[in-house]
N, C-alpha and C positions, 0 to 999 in steps of 0.2 A: 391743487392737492394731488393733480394724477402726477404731475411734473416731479414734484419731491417724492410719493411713491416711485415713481421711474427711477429715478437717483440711487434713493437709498437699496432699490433693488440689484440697479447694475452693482454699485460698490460692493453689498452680499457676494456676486457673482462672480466681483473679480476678487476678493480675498479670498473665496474658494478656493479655488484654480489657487490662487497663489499658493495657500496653505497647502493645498494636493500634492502642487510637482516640489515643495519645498523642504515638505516634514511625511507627504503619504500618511495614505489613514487605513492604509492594512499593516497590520507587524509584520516586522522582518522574519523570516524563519532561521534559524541555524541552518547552515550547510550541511547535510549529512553525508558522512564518510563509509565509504561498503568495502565491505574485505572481500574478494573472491579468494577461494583456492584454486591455484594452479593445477591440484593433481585431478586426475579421473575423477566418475563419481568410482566405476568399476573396483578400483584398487585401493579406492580410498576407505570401501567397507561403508556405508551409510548408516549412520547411526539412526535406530527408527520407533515410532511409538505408534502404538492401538488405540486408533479412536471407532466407537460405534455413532454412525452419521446420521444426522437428526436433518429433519428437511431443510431444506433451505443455504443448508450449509455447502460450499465449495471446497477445495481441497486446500485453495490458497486462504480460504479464510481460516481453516482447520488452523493451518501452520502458522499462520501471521497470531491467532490464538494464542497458540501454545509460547509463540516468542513473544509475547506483549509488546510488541511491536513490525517494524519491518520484516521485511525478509531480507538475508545477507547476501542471498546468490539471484541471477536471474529466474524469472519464471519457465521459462525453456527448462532450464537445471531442475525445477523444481517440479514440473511436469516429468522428465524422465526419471529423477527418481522413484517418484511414483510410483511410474510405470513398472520399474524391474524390483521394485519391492513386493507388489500386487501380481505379480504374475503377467506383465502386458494390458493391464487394465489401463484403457485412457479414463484422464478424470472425468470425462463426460459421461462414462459410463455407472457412475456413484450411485448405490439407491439409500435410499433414509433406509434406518434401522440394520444396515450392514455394516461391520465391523473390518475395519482397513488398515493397513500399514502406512504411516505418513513418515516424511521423512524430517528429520530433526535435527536443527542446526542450530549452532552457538552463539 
């Protein structure tokens, strides 16, 4: 009896494995595609919206929010916009129930 459980266990184990590297049991994701813009942010004039910040909340999750989804630019980019819309505030310096300039992307 332990013999044929033995059996029918390795066989389980090898169509596993087979099914795994064959067909994968996580979904494939789409590729996503990012636009940068080439120009400054300086010259490019950053388009921007007021949000008052409730705890918990970061500056990237503000924006990924407001975009219902990704972000288009790097987070670097998206950290100094911040910055020179806020007057040189780093995001780390954010308090709950303060009212901030985020920067807004298409």
């Amino acid at each position: 009896m332990k013999r044929i459980a033995g059996v029918l266990l390795s066989v389980l184990v090898v169509y596993v494995i087979y099914y795994d590297l064959n067909h994968g049991t996580l979904p494939a994701g789409e590729e996503q595609v990012l636009e940068a813009s080439t120009q400054p942010a300086e010259t490019a004039g950053v388009p921007y919206f007021e949000k008052k910040v409730n705890p918990g909340e970061t500056v990237l999750s503000i924006v990924e929010i407001n975009l219902d989804g990704p972000i288009p630019v790097s987070m670097d980019e998206v950290i100094t916009n911040f910055s020179e819309l806020n007057n040189g505030i780093k995001p780390e310096q954010i308090q709950a129930g303060q009212t901030y300039k985020f920067p807004k992307y298409k």
